[in-house]
ZATOR-738510 format. One line per 2 residues: their letters; for each residue x negated, y, z of C-alpha. Coordinates in nm, 2 decimals, decimal comma, m for minus. Layout:
N
a = X Y Z  ...
# end
This chain:
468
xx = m1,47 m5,65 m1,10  m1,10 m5,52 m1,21
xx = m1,07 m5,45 m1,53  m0,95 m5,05 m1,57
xx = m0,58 m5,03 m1,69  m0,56 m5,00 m2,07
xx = m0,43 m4,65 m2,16  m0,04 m4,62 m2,33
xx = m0,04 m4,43 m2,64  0,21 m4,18 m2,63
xx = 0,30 m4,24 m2,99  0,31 m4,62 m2,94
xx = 0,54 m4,55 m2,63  0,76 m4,35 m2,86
xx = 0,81 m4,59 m3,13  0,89 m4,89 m2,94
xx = 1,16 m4,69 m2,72  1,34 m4,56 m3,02
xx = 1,25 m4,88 m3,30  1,36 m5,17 m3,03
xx = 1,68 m5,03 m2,92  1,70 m4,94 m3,31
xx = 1,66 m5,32 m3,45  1,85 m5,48 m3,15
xx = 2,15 m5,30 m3,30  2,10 m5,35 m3,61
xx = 2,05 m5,70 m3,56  2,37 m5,71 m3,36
xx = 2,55 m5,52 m3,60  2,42 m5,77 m3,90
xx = 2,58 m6,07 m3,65  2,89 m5,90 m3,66
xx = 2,89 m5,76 m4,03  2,79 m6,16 m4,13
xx = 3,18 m6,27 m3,93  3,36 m6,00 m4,07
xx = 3,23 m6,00 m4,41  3,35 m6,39 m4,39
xx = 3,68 m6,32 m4,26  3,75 m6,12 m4,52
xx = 3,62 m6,32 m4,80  3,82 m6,54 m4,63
xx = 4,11 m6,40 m4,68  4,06 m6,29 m5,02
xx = 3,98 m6,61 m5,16  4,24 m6,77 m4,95
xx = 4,51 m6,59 m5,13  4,42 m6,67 m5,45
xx = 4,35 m7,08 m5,33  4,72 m7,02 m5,22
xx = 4,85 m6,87 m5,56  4,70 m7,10 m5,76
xx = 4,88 m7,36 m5,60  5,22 m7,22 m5,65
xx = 5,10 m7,13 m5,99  5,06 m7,51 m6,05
xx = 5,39 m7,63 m5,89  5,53 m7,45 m6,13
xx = 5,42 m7,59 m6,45  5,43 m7,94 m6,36
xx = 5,74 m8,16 m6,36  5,77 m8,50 m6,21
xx = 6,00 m8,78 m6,37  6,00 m9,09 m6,14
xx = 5,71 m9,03 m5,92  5,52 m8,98 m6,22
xx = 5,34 m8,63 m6,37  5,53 m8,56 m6,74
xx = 5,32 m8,21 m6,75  4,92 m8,22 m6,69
xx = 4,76 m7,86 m6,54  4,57 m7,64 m6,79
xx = 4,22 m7,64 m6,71  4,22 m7,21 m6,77
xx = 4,51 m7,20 m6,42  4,21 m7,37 m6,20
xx = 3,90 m7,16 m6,36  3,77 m6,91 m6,11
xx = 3,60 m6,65 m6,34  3,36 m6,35 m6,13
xx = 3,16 m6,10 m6,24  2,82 m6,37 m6,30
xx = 3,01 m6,66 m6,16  3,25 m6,92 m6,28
xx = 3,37 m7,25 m6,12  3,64 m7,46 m6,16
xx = 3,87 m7,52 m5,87  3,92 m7,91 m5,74
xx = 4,26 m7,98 m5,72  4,50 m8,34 m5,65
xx = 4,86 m8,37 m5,65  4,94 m8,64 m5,46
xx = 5,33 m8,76 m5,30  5,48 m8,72 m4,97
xx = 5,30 m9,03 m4,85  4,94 m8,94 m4,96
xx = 4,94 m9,16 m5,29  4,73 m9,01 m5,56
xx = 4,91 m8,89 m5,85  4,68 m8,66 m6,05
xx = 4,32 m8,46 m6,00  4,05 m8,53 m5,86
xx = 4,06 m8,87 m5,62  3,75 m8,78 m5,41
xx = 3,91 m8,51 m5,25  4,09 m8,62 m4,94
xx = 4,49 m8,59 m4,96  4,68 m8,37 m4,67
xx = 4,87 m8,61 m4,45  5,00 m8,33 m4,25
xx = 5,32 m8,26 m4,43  5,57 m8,46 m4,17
xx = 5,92 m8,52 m4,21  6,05 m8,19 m4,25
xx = 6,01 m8,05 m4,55  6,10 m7,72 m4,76
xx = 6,35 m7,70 m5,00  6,20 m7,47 m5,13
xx = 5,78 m7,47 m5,25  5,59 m7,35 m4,90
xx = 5,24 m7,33 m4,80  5,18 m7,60 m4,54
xx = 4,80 m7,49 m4,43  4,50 m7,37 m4,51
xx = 4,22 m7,54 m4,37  3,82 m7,66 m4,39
xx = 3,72 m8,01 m4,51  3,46 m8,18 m4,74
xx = 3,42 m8,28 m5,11  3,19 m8,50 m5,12
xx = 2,88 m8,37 m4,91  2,97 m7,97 m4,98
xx = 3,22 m7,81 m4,73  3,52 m7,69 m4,93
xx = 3,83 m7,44 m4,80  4,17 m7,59 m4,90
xx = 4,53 m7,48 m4,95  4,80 m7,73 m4,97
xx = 5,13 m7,61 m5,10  5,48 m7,81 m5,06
xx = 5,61 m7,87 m5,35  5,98 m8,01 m5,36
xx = 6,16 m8,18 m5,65  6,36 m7,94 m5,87
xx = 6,61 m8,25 m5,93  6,60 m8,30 m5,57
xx = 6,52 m8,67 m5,55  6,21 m8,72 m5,28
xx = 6,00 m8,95 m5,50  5,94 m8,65 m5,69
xx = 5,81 m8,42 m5,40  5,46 m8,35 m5,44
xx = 5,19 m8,14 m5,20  4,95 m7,98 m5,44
xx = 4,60 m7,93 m5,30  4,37 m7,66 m5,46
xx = 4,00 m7,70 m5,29  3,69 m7,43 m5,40
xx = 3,28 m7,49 m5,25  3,24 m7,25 m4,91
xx = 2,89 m7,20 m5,13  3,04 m6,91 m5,31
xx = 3,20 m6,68 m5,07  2,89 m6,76 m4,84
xx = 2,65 m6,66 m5,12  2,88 m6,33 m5,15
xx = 2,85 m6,26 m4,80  2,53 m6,30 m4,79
xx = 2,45 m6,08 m5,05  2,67 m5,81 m4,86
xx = 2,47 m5,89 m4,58  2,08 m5,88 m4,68
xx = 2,18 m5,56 m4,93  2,30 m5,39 m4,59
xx = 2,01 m5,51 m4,40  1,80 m5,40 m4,66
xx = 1,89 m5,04 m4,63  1,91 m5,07 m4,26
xx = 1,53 m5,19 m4,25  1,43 m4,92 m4,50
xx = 1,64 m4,64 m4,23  1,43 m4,81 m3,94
xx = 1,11 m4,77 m4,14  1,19 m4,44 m4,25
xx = 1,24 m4,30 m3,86  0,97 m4,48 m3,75
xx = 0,74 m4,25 m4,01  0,94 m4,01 m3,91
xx = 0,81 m4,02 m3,52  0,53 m4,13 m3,62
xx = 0,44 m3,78 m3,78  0,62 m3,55 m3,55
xx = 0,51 m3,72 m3,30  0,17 m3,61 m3,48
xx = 0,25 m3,28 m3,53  0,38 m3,22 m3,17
xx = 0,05 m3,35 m3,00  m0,13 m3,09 m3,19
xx = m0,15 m2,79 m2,92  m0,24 m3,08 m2,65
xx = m0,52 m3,20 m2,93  m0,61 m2,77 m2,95
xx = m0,64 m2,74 m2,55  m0,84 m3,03 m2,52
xx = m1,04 m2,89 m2,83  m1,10 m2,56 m2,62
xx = m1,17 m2,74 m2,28  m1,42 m2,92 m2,45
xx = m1,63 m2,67 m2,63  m1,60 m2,42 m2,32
xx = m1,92 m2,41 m2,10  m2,01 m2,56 m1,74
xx = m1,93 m2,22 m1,57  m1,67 m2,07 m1,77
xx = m1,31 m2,11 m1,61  m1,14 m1,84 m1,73
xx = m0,79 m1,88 m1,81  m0,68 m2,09 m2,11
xx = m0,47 m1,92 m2,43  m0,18 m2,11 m2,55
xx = 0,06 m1,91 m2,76  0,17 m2,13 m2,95
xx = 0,20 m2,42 m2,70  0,58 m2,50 m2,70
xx = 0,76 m2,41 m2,41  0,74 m2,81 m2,22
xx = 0,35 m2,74 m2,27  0,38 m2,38 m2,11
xx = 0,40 m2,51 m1,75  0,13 m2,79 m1,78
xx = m0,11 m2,46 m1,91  0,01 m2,26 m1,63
xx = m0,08 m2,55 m1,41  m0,43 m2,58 m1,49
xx = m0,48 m2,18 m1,55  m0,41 m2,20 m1,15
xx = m0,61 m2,51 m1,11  m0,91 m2,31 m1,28
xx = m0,84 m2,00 m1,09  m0,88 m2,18 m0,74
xx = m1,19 m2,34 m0,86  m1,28 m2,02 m0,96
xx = m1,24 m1,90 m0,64  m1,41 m2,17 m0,45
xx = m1,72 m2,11 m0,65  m1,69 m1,76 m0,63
xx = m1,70 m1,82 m0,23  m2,02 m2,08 m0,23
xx = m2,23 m1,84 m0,46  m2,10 m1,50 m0,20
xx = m2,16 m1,75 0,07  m2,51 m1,86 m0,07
xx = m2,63 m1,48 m0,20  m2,53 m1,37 0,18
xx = m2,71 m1,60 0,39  m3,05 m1,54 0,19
xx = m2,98 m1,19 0,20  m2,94 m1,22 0,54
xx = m3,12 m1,50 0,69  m3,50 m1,41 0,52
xx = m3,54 m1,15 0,71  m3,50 m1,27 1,05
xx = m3,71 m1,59 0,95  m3,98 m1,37 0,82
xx = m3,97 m1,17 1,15  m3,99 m1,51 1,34
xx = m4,31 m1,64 1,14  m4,47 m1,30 1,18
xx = m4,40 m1,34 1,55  m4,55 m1,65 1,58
xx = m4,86 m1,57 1,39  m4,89 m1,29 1,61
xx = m4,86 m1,54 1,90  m5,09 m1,75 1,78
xx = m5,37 m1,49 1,69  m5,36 m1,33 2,07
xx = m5,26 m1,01 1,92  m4,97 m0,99 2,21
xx = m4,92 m1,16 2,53  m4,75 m1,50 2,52
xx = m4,45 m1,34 2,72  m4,39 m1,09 2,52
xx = m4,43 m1,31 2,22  m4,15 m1,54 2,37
xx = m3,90 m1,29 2,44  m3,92 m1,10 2,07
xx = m3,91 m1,42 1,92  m3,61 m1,55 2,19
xx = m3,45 m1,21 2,04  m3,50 m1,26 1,68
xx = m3,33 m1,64 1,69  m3,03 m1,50 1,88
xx = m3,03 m1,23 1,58  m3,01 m1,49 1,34
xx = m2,79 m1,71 1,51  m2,55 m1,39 1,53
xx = m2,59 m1,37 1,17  m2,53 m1,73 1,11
xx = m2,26 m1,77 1,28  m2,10 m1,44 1,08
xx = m2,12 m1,61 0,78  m1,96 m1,91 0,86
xx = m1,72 m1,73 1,00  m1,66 m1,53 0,67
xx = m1,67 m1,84 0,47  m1,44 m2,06 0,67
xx = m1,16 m1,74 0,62  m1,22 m1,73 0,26
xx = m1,18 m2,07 0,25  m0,87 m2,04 0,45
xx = m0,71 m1,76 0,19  m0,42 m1,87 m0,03
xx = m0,32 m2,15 0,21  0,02 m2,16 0,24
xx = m0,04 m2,28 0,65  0,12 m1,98 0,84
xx = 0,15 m1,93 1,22  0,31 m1,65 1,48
xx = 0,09 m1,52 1,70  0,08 m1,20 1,97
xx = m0,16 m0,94 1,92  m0,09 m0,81 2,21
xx = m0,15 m1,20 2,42  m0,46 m1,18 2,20
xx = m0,57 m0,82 2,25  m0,56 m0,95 2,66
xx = m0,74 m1,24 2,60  m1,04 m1,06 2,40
xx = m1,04 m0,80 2,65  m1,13 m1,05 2,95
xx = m1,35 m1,21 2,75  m1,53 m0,91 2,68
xx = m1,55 m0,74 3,00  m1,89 m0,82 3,11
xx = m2,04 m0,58 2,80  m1,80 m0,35 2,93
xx = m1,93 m0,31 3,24  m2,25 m0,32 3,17
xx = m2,22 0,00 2,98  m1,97 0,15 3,24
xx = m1,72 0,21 3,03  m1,35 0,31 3,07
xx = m1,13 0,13 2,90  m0,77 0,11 2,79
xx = m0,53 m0,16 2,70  m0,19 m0,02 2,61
xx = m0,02 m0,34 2,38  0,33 m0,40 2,35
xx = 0,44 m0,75 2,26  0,41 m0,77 1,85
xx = 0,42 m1,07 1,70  0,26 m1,15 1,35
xx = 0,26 m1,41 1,08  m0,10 m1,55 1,06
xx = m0,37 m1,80 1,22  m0,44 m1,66 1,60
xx = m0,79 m1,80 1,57  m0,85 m1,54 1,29
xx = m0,70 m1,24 1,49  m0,86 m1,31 1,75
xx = m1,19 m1,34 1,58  m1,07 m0,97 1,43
xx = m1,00 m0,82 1,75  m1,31 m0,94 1,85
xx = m1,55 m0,81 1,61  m1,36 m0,48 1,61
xx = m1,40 m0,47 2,04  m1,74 m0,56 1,98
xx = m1,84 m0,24 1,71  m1,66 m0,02 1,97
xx = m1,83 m0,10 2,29  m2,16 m0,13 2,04
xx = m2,14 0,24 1,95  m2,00 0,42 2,24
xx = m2,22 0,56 2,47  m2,23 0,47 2,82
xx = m2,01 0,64 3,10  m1,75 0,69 2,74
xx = m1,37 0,56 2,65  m1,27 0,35 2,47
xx = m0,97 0,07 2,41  m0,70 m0,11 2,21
xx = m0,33 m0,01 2,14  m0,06 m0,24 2,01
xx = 0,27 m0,06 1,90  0,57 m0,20 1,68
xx = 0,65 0,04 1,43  0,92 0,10 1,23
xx = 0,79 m0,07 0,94  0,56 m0,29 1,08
xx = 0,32 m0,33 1,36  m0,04 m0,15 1,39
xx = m0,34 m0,28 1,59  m0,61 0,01 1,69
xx = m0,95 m0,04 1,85  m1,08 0,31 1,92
xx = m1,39 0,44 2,08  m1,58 0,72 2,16
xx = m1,88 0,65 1,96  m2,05 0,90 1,66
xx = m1,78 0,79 1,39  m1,85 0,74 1,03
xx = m2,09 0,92 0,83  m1,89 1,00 0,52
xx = m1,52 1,18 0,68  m1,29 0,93 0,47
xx = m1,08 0,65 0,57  m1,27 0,31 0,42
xx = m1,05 0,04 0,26  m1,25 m0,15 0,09
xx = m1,59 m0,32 0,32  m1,90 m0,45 0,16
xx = m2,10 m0,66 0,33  m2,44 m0,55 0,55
xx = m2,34 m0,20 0,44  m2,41 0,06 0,72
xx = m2,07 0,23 0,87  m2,15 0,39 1,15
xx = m2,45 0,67 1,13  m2,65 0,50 1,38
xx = m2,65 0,13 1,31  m2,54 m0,14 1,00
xx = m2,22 m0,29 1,00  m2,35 m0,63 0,93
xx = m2,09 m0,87 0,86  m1,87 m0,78 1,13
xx = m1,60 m0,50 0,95  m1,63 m0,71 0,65
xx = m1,50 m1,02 0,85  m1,24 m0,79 0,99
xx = m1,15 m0,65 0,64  m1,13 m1,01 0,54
xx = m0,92 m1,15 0,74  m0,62 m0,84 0,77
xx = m0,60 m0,88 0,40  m0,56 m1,27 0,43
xx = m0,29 m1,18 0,70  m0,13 m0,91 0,43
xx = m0,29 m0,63 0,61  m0,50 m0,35 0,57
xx = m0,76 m0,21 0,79  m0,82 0,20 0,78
xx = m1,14 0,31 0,96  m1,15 0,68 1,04
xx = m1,27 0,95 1,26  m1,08 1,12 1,55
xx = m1,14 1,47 1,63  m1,12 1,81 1,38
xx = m1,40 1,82 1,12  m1,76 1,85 1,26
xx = m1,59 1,80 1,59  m1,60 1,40 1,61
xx = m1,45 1,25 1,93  m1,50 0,90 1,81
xx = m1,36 0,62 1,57  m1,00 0,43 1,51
xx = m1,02 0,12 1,35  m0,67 0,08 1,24
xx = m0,51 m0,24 1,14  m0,14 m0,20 1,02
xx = 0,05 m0,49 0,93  0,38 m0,42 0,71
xx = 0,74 m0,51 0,77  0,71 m0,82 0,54
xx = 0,39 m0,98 0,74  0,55 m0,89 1,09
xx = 0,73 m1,21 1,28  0,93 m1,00 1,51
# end
């Protein structure tokens, strides 16, 4: 079984990006520091290995190859603040030969056969006392009676131990305060980072302490503004659940509102049946009738739930209500002429932006109510016209009309509309689905006032949901 991938800590992820890239520098910048600050003790110390030298030329004096003047021990004392150290030094001849300091210190044989007439640095350079690395200046330094035996090279030699120890205490007091910078930003993230987790830590708090069924929208003032779309997102994310469980308990409450009746009709039926209270037959056919009731029923509600469930999708199609006004016509002809019914089809082509399965099912339903309420021998029909601001769908008949004489905008479901009969599901189906196509259905009564020729059910689509 795979083991679940560990979660990063944000905090963790933080540190490392800015501490790592932090150190590397520093440590790159100590390498570098380490060479310069040597190059330039260097040079320093050089300068006085150098001077000292010349400084020594001139004090001594040579009389046949041999020294007449020794060195003063204070010209070769290197005094520092907490150091002092006495400089090696040999004078040897042109050749090499020893003359005077210190033996173990290995002559220069570089001078070759040109040499200064006046006292000149011949090099600088690395070699070894002993076992300890030293740093070396050897100075030229001609006769003042000119006679060669008494040219001498003077070599002044100090321990590399020093100037390293200088540079690295330049070095470990610079890391020291580099380290201490490093540890201070890392606190530093560490407790921002801290302190700008806090509204996550609050909506989590709230999220947690809310109950099962509450998904109302969460409050964030103070979120900063990068949190403000991640609370926007899940206010949304709440609202469509909202929604969907808005739809199962409407979709749930319906169909037992709906659907007990017919089944208690059906077992009443049956009991009757099975008593002998009515003939067989008859028992059959009111029962037959009763199941194609509910089936209506059933199939209105899944009708109505499959569009609510289809709202807010962004899924959009063209389709012609007059094509589809046609087509429902045909369909619908046989209920038509059984009622003997004139009817009228004037439809113009008007396209508009929605699912045709869903207008059709609206033209439908509408069609339906119409034929169901007018009387037989009666008018009725379906007009399509493009407007100047949109397009409007009407299904008008002949029938009784509303009870109340005010156009209805707003449909509850089973309620009656008609003075005869219930709407059922079927206007709020219709009233469903023109608002999930951004329109509006108007049901009102033609004819003056207590003279009712019949009923328009008016759908009117605006400018912005028309295709053409």
């Amino acid at each position: 079984m795979s083991r679940a991938p560990q979660a990063r800590s944000l905090r963790g992820f933080l540190l490392a990006g800015i501490i790592w890239p932090l150190a590397l520098f520093i440590a790159i910048g100590a390498v570098h520091l380490y060479g310069s600050a040597l190059d330039t003790a260097n040079a320093a110390y050089d300068r006085m290995l150098v001077t000292t030298a010349y400084s020594v030329g001139d004090q001594i004096s040579l009389e046949g190859g041999q020294l007449r003047t020794g060195v003063s021990y204070a010209m070769v004392e290197v005094y520092e603040a907490g150091f002092s150290t006495r400089m090696i030094y040999r004078i040897s001849d042109r050749q090499g030969r020893y003359i005077a300091g210190d033996r173990d210190l290995p002559a220069y044989l570089g001078s070759g056969a040109a040499w200064p007439a006046v006292p000149a640095l011949l090099k600088v350079y690395q070699g070894r006392y002993g076992s300890a690395p030293v740093r070396i200046a050897a100075v030229a330094q001609p006769s003042k009676r000119h006679l060669p035996e008494d040219d001498v090279v003077i070599q002044i030699a100090e321990p590399l131990a020093f100037r390293e120890g200088a540079v690295r205490d330049i070095l470990w007091g610079t890391v020291l305060r580099q380290t201490l910078l490093v540890l201070t930003v890392a606190a530093v993230t560490w407790l921002v980072v801290g302190r700008a987790l806090r509204p996550i830590e609050s909506l989590r708090a709230q999220l947690a302490a809310r109950q099962e069924d509450d998904l109302s929208p969460l409050s964030a003032p103070q979120a900063p503004r990068e949190l403000q779309p991640m609370v926007a997102a899940l206010n949304e994310h709440m609202e469509r659940l909202h929604r969907t469980v808005d739809l199962q308990q409407r979709f749930v409450a319906n169909a037992s509102h709906q659907l007990r009746t017919p089944l208690a009709v059906l077992k009443m039926q049956l009991q009757s049946g099975a008593r002998g209270d009515i003939a067989p037959e008859l028992a059959l056919r009111e029962m037959g009738a009763t199941v194609e009731r509910a089936t209506n029923v059933a199939n209105q509600l899944l009708s109505l739930a499959r569009i609510e469930q289809m709202r807010g999708q962004g899924t959009r199609e063209r389709c012609d209500l007059a094509a589809i006004a046609r087509e429902v016509a045909i369909d619908l002809s046989p209920l038509i002429s059984d009622k003997d019914l004139d009817f009228e089809l004037d439809a113009q082509c008007a396209e508009v932006e929605g699912r045709g399965w869903m207008a059709t099912e609206m033209v439908s339903n509408l069609l339906h109510n119409a034929i169901r309420h007018t009387p037989p021998g009666s008018r009725l029909g379906i007009r399509v016209a493009a407007l100047e601001d949109g397009v409007e769908l009407c299904v008008w008949d002949s029938g009784p009309g509303i009870a109340n004489q005010r156009e209805m905008r707003v449909f509850e479901a089973f309620a009656g509309c008609h003075s005869s009969q219930g709407g059922g599901l079927g206007l709020t189906i219709c009233a469903e689905i023109a608002d999930s196509m951004g329109a509006g259905l108007i049901l009102s009564n033609r004819g003056a006032p207590g003279q009712v020729e019949g009923l328009d059910a008016r759908v009117r689509f605006p400018a912005g949901a028309a295709a053409g």
